[in-house]
N, C-alpha and C positions, 0 to 999 in steps of 0.2 A: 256203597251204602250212603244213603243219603236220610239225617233226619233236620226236620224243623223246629227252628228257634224262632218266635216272632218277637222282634223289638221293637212293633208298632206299636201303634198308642192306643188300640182297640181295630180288632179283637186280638186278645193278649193268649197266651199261653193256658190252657186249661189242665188244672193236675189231673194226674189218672185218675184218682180216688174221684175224683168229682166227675170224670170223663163217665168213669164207670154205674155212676149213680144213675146218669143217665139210662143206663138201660137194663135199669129193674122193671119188671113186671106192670105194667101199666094198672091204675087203679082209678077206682070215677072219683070224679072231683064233688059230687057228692057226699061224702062218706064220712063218716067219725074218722075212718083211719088216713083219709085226707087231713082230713081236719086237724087232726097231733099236727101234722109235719105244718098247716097253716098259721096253727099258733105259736107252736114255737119259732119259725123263721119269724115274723111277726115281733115276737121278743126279740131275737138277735136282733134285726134291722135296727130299733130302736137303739140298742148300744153301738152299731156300728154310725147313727145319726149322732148321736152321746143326745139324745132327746128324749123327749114323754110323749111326744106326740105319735101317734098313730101312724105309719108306713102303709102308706097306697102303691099296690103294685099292678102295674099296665101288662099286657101282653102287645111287645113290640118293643122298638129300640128308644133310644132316649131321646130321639126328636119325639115320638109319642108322649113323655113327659110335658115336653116345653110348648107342645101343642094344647095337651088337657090343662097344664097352670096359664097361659096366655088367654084361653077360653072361659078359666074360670073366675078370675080377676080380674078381667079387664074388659069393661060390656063396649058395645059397639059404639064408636064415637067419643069414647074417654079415651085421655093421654095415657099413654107408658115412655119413659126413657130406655132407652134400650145404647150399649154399650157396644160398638162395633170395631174389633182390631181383629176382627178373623173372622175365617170361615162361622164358625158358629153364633158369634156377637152379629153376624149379620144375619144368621138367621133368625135370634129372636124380632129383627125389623120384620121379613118375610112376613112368619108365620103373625104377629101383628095385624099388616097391612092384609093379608089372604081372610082376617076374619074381623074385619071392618075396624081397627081399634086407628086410633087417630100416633101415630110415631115420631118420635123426636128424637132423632139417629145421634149417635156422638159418636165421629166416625177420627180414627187416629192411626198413626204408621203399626204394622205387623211389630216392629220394635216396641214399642209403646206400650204401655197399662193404662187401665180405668183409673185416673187417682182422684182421689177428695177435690182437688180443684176444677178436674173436669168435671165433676157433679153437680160442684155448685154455680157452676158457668150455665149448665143444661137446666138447672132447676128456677135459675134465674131467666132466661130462656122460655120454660114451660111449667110454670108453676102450680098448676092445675093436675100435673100427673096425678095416675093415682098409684103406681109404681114405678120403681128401677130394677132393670132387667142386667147381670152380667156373668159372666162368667168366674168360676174360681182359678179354674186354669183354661187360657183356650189352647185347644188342641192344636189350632190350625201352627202358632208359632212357640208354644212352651212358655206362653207369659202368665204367671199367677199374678192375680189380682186380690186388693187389698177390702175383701167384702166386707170384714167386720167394721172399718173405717167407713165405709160405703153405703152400711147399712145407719151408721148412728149417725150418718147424714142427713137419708132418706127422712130417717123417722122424727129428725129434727123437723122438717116437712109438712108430716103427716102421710108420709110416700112410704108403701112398703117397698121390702128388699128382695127379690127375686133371685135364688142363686143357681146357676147351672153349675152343680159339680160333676156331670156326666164322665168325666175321664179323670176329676182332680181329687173326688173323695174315696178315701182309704192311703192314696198317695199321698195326701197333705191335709193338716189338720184344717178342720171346720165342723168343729163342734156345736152346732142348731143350736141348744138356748141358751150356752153362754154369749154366744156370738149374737144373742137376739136376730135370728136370721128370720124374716117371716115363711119363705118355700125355698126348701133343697131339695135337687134330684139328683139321680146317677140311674147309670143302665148296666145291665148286666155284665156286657165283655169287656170293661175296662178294669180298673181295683180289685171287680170283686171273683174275678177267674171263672166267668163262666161263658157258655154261648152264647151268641145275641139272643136276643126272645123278652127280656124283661126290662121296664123300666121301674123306677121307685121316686114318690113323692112324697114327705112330709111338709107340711102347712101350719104355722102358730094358729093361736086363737084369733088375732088380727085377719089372718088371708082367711081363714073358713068363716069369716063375720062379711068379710069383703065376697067372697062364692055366693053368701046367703041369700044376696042383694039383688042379684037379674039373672036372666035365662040363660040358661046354655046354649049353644051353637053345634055341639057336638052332640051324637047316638052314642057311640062306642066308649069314648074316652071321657063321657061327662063323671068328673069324681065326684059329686054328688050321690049318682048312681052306686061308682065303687066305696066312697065311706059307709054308705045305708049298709052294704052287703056286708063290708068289712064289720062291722056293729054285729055282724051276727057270725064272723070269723070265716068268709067264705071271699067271692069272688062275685060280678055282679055278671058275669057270663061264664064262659068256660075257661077253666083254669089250664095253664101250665103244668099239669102235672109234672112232666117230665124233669123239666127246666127247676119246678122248684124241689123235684127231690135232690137235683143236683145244687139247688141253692142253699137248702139245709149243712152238706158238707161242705159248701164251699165258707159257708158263713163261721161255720163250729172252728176251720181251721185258721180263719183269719182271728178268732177273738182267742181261741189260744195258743194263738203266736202272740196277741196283744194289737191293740188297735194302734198306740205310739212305737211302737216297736216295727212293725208293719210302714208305718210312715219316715220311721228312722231309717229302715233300710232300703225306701224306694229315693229318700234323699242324700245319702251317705250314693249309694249309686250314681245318681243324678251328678254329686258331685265328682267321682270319681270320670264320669262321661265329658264334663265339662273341662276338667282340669288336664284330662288327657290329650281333648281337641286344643287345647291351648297349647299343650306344651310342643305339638306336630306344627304349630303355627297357622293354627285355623282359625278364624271371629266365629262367634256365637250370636246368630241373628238378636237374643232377648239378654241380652246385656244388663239390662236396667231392672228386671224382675223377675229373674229365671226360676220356675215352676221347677217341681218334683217329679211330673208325668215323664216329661220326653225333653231330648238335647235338640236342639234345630242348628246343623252347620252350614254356615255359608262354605260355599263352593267355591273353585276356582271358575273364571268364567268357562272355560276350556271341557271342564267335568260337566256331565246332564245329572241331575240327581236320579232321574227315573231310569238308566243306563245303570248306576251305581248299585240301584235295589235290584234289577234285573238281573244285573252278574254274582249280586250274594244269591239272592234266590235260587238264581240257577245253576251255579255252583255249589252251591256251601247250605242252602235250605235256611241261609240266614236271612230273614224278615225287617229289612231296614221301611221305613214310610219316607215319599219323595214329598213335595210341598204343593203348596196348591194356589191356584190363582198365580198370580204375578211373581210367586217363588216356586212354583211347578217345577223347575229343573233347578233353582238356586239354593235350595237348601237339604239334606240328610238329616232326617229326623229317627232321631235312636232312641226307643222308650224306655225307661227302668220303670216299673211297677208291676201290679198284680204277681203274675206267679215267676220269678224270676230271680235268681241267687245270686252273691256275690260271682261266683264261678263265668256266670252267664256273662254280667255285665263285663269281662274283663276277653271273654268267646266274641264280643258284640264291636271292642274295639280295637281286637288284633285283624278281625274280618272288615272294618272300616279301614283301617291301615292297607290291608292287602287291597283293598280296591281300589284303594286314593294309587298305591305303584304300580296297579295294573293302567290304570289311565292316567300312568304321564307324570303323576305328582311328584316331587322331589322332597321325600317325604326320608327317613331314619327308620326303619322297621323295628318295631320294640319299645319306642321313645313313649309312645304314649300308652301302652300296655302295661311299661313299668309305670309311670308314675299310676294308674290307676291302682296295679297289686298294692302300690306303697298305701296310697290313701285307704284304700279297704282292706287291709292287712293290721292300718293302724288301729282301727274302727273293731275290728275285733278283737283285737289283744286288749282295746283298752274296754272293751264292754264285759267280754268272757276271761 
């Protein structure tokens, strides 16, 4: 018997209850009795943003977010900074350059964060932006970055602040208007436990003054199109039903579990995952700002990372993520968030252990299983 654990960084683990949502009774997206489930998800979003502003929801993954915010803020030929230490920080360059916008890459080691000094190097640089594009967490290496710092720079500027929290929000706080964020996004299978299929945008009054200003580029994902509809509590094509009946439950059981609480124990995890790999004698690629999403371990040169997730998988139905680009086989990346219990995380690194001795490592079996019980043992006697 074989069941699946995934401790990627998306797509994450789906509860049943939500699994199951999914396949109620199809209903038109038309409908008053659509519509309850539009409004209230709608509400939640908002609390799980901690914002007032209005939650624009896409159909499709959360590159579809950073595509509709990059088309709506940014007209053809105007500057963006855009913040690259990963897979994703390079993609807001991409998708930029693919729809005419003029790019000012601030490109730095996978180790490395966006900080205040590289802003104001790039601002100084390109001072005409008209936003800063980055990441809260990039997935690609588990490095969070410091938006709120980032953003009271921009707007020192007059630059808005762009934040992809597509895998980092729910895991780590980023509270929109305390944090004066002007766009956050996230997508469905990360934080929030559910299938791919949805993305989510919230926008200040700033970025929807900055949308008001020039044309779209986009049919499908123009949010101009989706606020008008959302105004009337619907959708500006066809809805997700499905997806969002499963996003009602999924949403009900994050707020009451609690949105800091939720975040307490995707990084009580996180720590328990790091302190483990330390104590086995492993480095930790993000050293310098390590995120809540996911662990990134450097490997021996000897181990493939992609070899290490192969043999959980296919042994054990454990879901480890190998790296990418230039650390494709250099790093094991083990997620803690979304739907995932202390129990998990402690399942997540006796099965990294077992792999490191299946290939060779000279490795103590247990060594870093205990210190993780000890940390998450601590964590709950001193909460409960």
């Amino acid at each position: 018997m074989k069941k699946y654990h995934l401790f990627t960084p998306g797509p994450t683990m789906v509860p049943g209850d939500v699994a199951l949502a999914g396949a109620k009774d199809m209903i038109h997206h038309r409908t008053d009795q659509f519509k309850e489930i539009y409004v209230k998800c709608a509400e939640m979003l908002q609390e799980l943003f901690v914002t007032k502003q209005r939650v624009l929801v896409l159909l499709g993954s959360g590159t579809a977010a950073m595509e509709g915010v990059v088309d709506a803020i940014v007209a053809p030929g105007e500057k963006m900074i855009t913040f690259n230490g990963g897979k994703f920080g390079e993609r807001w360059g991409k998708i930029g350059r693919q729809l005419g916008c003029d790019v000012h890459e601030v490109k730095y080691g996978w180790d490395d964060f966006a900080s205040v000094d590289k802003l104001e190097k790039a601002i100084g640089e390109c001072p005409d932006a008209v936003a800063v594009f980055t990441q809260l967490n990039e997935t690609a290496s588990g490095i969070k970055n410091p938006v709120r710092a980032l953003g009271e720079v921009a707007h020192k500027h007059g630059m808005l602040i762009v934040v992809d929290g597509i895998s980092g929000l729910t895991a780590m706080p980023c509270p929109m208007d305390e944090w004066e964020l002007d766009v956050v996004m996230t997508g469905s299978q990360k934080g929030l436990m559910l299938p791919p299929g949805l993305a989510f945008i919230a926008q200040s009054d700033s970025a929807w003054e900055k949308v008001d200003g020039h044309k779209t580029r986009l049919f499908y994902n123009d949010l101009r199109a989706q606020r008008k509809s959302d105004g009337k509590d619907t959708h500006a094509w066809t809805s997700g039903v499905s997806l969002y009946q499963q996003l009602k439950v999924a949403l009900e059981m994050i707020l009451n579990e609690g949105l800091e609480n939720v975040q307490h124990r995707c990084h009580i995890q996180g720590e328990a995952v790091r302190s483990a790999a330390k104590a086995l004698g492993f480095s930790l690629l993000n050293e310098k700002s390590p995120g809540d999403v996911l662990t990134p371990i450097l490997l021996p040169e000897n181990v493939k990372a992609g070899e290490v997730a192969k043999y959980c998988r296919g042994h054990w139905g454990i879901y480890f993520a190998a790296g990418q680009d230039d650390y494709k086989d250099r790093i094991t990346r083990i997620g803690h968030l979304g739907y995932q219990d202390h129990f998990e995380t402690i399942m997540a690194v006796a099965a990294f252990e077992m792999a490191m001795k299946h290939f060779g490592v000279d490795i103590e079996l247990g060594k870093g299983v205990k210190v993780a019980q000890e940390i998450l043992m601590k964590d709950l006697e001193e909460r409960y």
